[in-house]
C-alpha positions as CSV (number, residue, x, y, z in Angstrom):
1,X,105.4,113.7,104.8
2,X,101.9,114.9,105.9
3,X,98.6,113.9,105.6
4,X,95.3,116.0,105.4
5,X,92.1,115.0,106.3
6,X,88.7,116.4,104.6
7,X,85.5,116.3,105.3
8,X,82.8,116.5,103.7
9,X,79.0,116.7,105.1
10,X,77.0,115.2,102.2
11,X,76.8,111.5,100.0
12,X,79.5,112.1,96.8
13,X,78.1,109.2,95.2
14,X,80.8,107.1,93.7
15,X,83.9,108.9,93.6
16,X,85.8,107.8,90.1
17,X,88.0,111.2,89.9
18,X,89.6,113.5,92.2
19,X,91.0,116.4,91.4
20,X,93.9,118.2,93.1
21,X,94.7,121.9,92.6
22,X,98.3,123.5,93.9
23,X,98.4,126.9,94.0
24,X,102.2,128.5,93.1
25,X,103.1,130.7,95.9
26,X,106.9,130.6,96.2
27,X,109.9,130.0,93.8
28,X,110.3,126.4,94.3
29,X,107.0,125.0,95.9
30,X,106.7,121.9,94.1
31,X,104.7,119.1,96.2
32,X,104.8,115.4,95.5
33,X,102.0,113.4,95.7
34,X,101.8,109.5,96.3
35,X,98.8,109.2,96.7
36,X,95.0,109.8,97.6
37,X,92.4,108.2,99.9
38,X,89.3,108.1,100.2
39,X,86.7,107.1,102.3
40,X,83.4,106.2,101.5
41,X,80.4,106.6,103.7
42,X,80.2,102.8,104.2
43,X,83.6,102.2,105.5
44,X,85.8,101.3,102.6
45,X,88.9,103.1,101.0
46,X,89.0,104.1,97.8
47,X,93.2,104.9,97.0
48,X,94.0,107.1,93.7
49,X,97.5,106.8,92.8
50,X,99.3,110.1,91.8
51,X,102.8,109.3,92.2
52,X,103.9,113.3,90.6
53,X,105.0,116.2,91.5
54,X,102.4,119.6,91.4
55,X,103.9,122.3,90.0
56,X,103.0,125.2,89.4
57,X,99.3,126.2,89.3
58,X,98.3,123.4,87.8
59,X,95.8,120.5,88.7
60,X,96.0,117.0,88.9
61,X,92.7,114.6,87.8
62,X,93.8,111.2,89.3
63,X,91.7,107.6,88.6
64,X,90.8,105.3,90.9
65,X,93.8,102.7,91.5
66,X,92.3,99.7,90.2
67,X,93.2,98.8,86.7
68,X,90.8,98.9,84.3
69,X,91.0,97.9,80.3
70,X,89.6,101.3,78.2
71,X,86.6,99.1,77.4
72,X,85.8,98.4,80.8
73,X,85.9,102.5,82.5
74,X,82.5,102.6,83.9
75,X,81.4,105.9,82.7
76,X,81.9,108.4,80.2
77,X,83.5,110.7,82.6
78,X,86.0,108.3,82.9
79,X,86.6,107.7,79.3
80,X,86.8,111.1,78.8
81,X,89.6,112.3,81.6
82,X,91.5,109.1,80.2
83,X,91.5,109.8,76.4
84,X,92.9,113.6,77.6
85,X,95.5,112.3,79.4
86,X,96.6,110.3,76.8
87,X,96.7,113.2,74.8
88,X,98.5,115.5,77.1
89,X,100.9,112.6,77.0
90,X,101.6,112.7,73.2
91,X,101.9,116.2,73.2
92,X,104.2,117.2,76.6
93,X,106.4,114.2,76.4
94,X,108.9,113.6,74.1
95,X,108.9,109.7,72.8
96,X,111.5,107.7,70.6
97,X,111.9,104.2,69.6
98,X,114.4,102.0,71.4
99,X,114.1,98.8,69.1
100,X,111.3,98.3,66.4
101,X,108.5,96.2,67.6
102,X,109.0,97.5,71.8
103,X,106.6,100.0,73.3
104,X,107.7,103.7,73.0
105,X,110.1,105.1,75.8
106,X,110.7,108.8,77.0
107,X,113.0,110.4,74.8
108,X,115.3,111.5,77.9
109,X,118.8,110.3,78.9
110,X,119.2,112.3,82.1
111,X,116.2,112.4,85.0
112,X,116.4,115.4,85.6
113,X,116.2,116.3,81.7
114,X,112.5,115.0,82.2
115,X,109.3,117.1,82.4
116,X,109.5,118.2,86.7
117,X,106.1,116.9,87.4
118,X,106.7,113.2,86.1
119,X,110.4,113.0,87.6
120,X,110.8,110.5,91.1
121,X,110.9,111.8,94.0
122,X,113.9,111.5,95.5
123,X,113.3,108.5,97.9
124,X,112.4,106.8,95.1
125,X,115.5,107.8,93.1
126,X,117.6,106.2,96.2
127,X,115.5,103.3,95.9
128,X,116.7,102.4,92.6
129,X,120.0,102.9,93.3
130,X,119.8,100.5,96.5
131,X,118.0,97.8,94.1
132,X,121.0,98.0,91.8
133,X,123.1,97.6,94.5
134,X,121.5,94.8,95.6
135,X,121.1,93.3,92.1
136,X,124.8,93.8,91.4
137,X,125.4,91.8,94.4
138,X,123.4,88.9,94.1
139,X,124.6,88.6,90.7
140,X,128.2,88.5,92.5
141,X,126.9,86.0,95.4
142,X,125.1,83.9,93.1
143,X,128.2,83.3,90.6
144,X,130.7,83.1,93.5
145,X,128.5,80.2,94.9
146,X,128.4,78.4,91.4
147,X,131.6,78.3,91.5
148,X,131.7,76.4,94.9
149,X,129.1,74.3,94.0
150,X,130.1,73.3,90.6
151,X,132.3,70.4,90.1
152,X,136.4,71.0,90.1
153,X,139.0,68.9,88.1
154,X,141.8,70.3,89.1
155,X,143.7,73.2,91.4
156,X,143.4,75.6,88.5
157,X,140.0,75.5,88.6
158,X,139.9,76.5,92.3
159,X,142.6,79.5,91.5
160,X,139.6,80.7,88.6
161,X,137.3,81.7,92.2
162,X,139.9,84.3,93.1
163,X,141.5,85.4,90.3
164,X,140.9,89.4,89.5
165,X,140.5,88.5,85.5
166,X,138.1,86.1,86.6
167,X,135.8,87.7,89.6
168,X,135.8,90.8,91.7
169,X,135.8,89.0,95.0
170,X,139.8,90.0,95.9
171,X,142.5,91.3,94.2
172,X,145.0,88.0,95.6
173,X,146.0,84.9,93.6
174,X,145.5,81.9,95.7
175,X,149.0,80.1,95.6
């Protein structure tokens, strides 16, 4: 990780885009970005999400983190850089229906089958496998302690906790 600080010796204005450029100077020289800060003459910090990889010699034009509705983008600048990424969007990504009536998703089964600059980083891909983790067991603590809590009306009911057809908590009848 590493952070870079710049300077600059003159008022901006209000800063609504910033553009980062990556020059391709090796084989594999892609560079993820999180994010950008920025900060303003009067002391405030201005964060633009990027959240992509930079490949290749191409640039980056990242918004301002706060969300904004289309009708609400301050300026035409604004509008603008946010209609052309929509575009670039419809045309670089392939999209496909999952069910009629739900949002579009990527037409990708595979991560790495995705475009390079919109795949996670890799912490983040160990993220999601810890969250599943954790998910998968909660969803195991949770129904084993439902089944402590919930009334019995006999031993067999008892036996159900650690039985192997009925739970994944051990592989021993009770008897």
């Amino acid at each position: 990780v590493d952070s870079y600080d710049v300077r600059v010796g003159e008022d901006l204005g209000d800063i609504v885009l910033v553009k980062i450029e990556k020059k391709k100077y090796w084989m594999q020289d892609d560079w993820y970005c999180r994010y950008v800060t920025v900060k303003t003459p009067d002391g405030d910090y201005v964060e633009f999400p990027c959240f992509r990889w930079l490949v290749d010699d191409k640039e980056v034009v990242l918004r301002d983190g706060r969300a904004f509705l289309p009708q609400d983008d301050k300026t035409s600048l604004v509008k603008q850089h946010r209609q052309k990424e929509l575009d670039t969007r419809r045309k670089t990504i392939r999209w496909k229906e999952w069910q009629p009536g739900i949002p579009m998703s990527i037409d990708s089964n595979r991560h790495r089958d995705l475009p390079r600059d919109i795949q996670f980083d890799s912490e983040k891909g160990v993220d999601f496998i810890l969250n599943y983790s954790k998910a998968i067991e909660n969803l195991c603590v949770n129904r084993f302690m439902h089944m402590f809590q919930s009334s019995w009306s006999d031993f067999g009911d008892f036996e159900k906790i650690f039985s192997p057809s009925q739970s994944n908590f051990t592989d021993e009848h009770v008897e």
